[in-house]
N, C-alpha and C positions, 0 to 999 in steps of 0.2 A: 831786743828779742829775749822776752825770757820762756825758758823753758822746766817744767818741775817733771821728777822722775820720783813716783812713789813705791819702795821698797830700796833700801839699800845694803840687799842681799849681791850677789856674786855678778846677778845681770844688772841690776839696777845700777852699780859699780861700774861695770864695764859701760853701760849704756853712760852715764853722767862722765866718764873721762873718756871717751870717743867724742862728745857733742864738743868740750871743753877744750883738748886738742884742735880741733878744725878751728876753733876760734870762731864761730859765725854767729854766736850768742851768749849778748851780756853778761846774764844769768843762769845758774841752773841751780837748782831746789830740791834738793835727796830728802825724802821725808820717810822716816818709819815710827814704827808703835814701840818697839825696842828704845828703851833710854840710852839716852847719848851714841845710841849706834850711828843712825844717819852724820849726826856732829864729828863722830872720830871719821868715820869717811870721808866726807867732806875737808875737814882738815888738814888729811893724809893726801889727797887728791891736791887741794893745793900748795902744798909742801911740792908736789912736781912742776909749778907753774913757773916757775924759774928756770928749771932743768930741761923742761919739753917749749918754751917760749910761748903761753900762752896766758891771755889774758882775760879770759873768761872768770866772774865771779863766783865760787862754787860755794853754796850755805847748806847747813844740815840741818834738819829738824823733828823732834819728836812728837811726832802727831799735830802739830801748830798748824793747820790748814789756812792759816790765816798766812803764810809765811808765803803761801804758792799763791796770793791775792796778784793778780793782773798778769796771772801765765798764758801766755798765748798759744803755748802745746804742751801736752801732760802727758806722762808715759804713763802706764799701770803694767809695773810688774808684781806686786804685790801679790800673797798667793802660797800655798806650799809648795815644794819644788817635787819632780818627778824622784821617784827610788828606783833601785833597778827589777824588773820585774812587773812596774807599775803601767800599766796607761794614761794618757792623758785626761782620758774621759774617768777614770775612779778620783780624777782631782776634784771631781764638778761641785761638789756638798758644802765642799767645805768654803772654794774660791770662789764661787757666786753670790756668797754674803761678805765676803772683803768687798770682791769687785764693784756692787752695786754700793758696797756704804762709801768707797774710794769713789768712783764718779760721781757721786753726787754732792761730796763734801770738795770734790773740785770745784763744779759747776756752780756750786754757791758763791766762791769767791774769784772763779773766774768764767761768767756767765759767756764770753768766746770764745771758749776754750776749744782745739782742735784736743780730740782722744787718740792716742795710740795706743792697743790692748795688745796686752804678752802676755799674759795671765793665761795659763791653761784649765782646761781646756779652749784654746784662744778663738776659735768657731763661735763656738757656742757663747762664751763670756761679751763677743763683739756684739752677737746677738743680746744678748741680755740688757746691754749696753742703751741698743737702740730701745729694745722695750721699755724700758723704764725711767728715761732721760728726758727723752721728746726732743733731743739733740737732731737738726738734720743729716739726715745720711754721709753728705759730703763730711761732717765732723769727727765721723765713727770709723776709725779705720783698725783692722788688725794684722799683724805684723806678719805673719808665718810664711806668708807667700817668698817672702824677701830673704828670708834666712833659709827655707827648701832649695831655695834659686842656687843661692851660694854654695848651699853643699853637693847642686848637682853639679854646678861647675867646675867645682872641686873633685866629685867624681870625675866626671869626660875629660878633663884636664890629665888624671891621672894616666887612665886610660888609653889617653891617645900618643899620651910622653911628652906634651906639650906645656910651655907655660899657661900660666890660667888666662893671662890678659889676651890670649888670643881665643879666646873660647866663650860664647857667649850660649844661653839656654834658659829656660822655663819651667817653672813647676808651678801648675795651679791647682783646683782641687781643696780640700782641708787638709788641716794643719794636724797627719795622723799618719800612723805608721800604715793605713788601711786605704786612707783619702785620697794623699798626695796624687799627682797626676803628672810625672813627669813628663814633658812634650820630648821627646827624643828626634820625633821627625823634623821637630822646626829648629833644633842645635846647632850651631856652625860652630868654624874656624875660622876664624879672617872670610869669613859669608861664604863657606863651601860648605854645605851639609855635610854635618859628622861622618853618617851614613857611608860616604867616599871611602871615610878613615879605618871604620870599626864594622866589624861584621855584626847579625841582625843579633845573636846571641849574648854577644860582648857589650853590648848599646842594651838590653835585656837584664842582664849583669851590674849595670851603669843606675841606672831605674831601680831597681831593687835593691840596692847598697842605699839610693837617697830615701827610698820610702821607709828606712828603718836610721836614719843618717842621727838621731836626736837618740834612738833606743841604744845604737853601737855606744854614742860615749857616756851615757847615765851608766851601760854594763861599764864602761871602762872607767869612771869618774866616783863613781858612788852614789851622782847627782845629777841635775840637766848642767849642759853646756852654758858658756856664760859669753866669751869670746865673742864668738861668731855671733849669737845672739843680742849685743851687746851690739856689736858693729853694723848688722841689719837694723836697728833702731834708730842708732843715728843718722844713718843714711837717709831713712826717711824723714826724719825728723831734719834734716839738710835741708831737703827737695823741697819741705812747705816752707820752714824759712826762709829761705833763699830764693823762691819760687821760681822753681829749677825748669818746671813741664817736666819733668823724668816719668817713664814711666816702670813701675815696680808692680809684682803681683802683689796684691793684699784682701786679705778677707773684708768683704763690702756688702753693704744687704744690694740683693737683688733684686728685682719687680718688672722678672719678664729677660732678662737679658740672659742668656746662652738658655732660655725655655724653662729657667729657675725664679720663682718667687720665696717671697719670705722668708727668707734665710741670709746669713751671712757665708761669704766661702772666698775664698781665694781665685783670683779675675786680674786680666791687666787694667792699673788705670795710671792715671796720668796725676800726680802730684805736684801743686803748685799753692800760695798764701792762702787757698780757701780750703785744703784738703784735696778729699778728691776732688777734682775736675771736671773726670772723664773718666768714664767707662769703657775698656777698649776690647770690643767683642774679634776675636779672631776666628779666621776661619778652622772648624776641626773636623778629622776624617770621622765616620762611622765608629769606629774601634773607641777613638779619644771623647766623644761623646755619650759613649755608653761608658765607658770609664767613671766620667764626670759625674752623669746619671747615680752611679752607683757612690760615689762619694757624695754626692747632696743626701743621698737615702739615710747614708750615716752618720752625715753632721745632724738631719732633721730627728734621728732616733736622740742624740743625745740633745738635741734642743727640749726635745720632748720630757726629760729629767729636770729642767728645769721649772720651781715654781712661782711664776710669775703673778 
C-alpha cells in the first residue's frame, strides 16, 4: 500500500506520521515545491521509526511527481493555510490552481488513484476535483466532515464531563464556519441521547463552539490546525486501506441524495478499497434539513467563484 501526501506543510506532516505510525502502509510520499523541504521531513519523521516502532517507508520529494507513480491514495493538502481573521472561502484564487495542477499531475502517474482533498476551501476544491478529472465519484472524497466530527466530540465531551471514547456525534454540512451542521439530536453517550445529559441551550453552546472549532485555533495559532487535521486524514486514509466499511462524514458529490445535486458537501458514507462505497442518507427533522438547505446554498455560491 502506498500512499502520497502532497504538501509537506504542518498538516501534510502530521497527516504522513499518523498513516506511518499505524503501520498499515508500505509507503508514504511527502512531495512539495519548496527544495528539500518535503526530503528534511521525511528524514526527520524517520529518524522516529525506531523510537515509535514502526516500519513504514517515509520518502520526500521535491516536485518529482514521478516519485508518487503507483500510489493508491493521494492526500492534497497543498494550498495556502488560513490567517486569522481569514475565511476559508478568500482561500479559493489562489488553491484552485495548485489543486487542479496537484490532481492532475497525480492521476498521471497514478491513473487509480483514490483522492483525499484538505485544501481549503475543501467544498468547493472536492468539487473542482470532480469537474476537471473525470475521476469517478467513488474516487473524490473530501475530508472536513471527519475533522468537524472530532471537534464536536470534543465539545459534548467537554461539556458533559465525560471521557471522549464514550461520546459519539455528527457533523455534516460544509466544511465553514457558516455550513457545518452539527446533528446534536442524534449524539449519545454509551447510546443515551446527550439531550438526557445537557439542557437544549448547553447542546446550542456545543454546536456553535464546533461551527467556529477551525476559526477558535487559527485566533489562537496564528494558523490552521495541523493535529487534529492530520489525524482525521489518516483515519480515512486507514478505512480505504484497510477496507475497513467505517463510516465517516465526508464531502461527496451528490445527484439527488438528501434532495442535493451537483455539489460536493459533507454526508455519511461508508469507506472501504474502492473509496466511497455507500452513500448513507439519514433520516433529518425539519429544522436539520433546512439547516442543510441553507449550507448547500453556500457551498454552491462559492462553487460559483470558481473557473471551470
Amino acid at each position: 500500500m502506498k500512499v502520497t501526501v502532497v504538501g509537506a506543510g504542518a498538516v501534510g506532516a502530521s497527516c504522513a506520521e499518523y498513516i506511518a505510525i499505524k503501520n498499515f502502509a508500505s509507503e508514504v510520499v511527502v512531495l512539495d515545491i519548496k527544495e528539500g523541504f518535503a526530503e528534511g521531513k521525511a528524514m526527520d519523521l524517520m529518524q522516529t521509526a525506531s523510537l515509535n516502532g514502526f516500519d513504514t517507508k517515509i520518502v520526500g520529494s521535491t516536485n518529482d511527481y514521478s516519485k508518487t507513480a503507483g500510489s493508491d491514495i493521494a492526500v492534497i493538502t497543498s494550498g495556502i493555510p488560513r490567517k486569522p481573521g481569514m475565511t476559508r472561502e478568500e482561500l479559493i484564487g489562489i488553491n484552485a490552481g495548485i489543486v487542479k495542477t496537484v490532481s492532475e499531475n497525480l492521476i498521471k502517474h497514478s491513473p487509480n488513484v483514490i483522492l483525499i482533498v484538505v485544501s481549503n476551501p475543501m467544498d468547493t476544491m472536492t468539487y473542482l476535483v470532480h469537474k476537471t478529472t473525470g475521476l469517478p465519484k467513488n474516487r473524490i472524497i473530501g475530508m472536513g466532515g471527519a475533522l468537524d466530527s472530532a471537534r464536536f466530540k470534543y465539545r459534548l465531551a467537554e461539556a458533559l464531563e465525560a471521557p471522549i471514547s464514550d461520546v459519539d456525534g455528527m457533523v455534516i454540512g460544509g466544511h465553514s464556519d457558516t455550513g457545518m451542521v452539527p446533528l446534536t439530536a442524534h449524539a449519545t453517550r454509551n447510546s443515551v441521547k446527550v439531550s438526557e445529559f445537557l439542557s437544549e441551550e448547553r447542546l446550542e453552546q456545543v454546536a456553535a463552539d464546533t461551527k467556529v472549532g477551525g476559526a477558535t485555533l487559527t485566533k489562537l495559532l496564528g494558523t490552521s490546525a495541523w493535529y487534529a487535521p492530520g489525524a482525521a486524514v489518516s483515519g480515512l486514509v486507514q478505512a480505504i486501506a484497510c477496507d475497513q466499511k467505517k463510516m465517516f462524514p465526508c464531502s461527496t458529490l451528490l445527484e439527488g441524495e438528501y434532495g442535493l445535486n451537483d455539489l460536493c458537501i459533507g454526508v455519511p458514507v461508508i469507506l472501504g478499497k474502492d473509496g466511497i462505497e455507500k452513500i448513507v442518507e439519514i433520516e433529518l427533522s425539519d429544522a436539520e434539513k433546512a439547516k442543510m438547505q441553507e449550507s448547500a446554498a453556500g457551498v454552491s455560491k462559492t462553487n460559483g467563484l470558481l473557473e471551470l
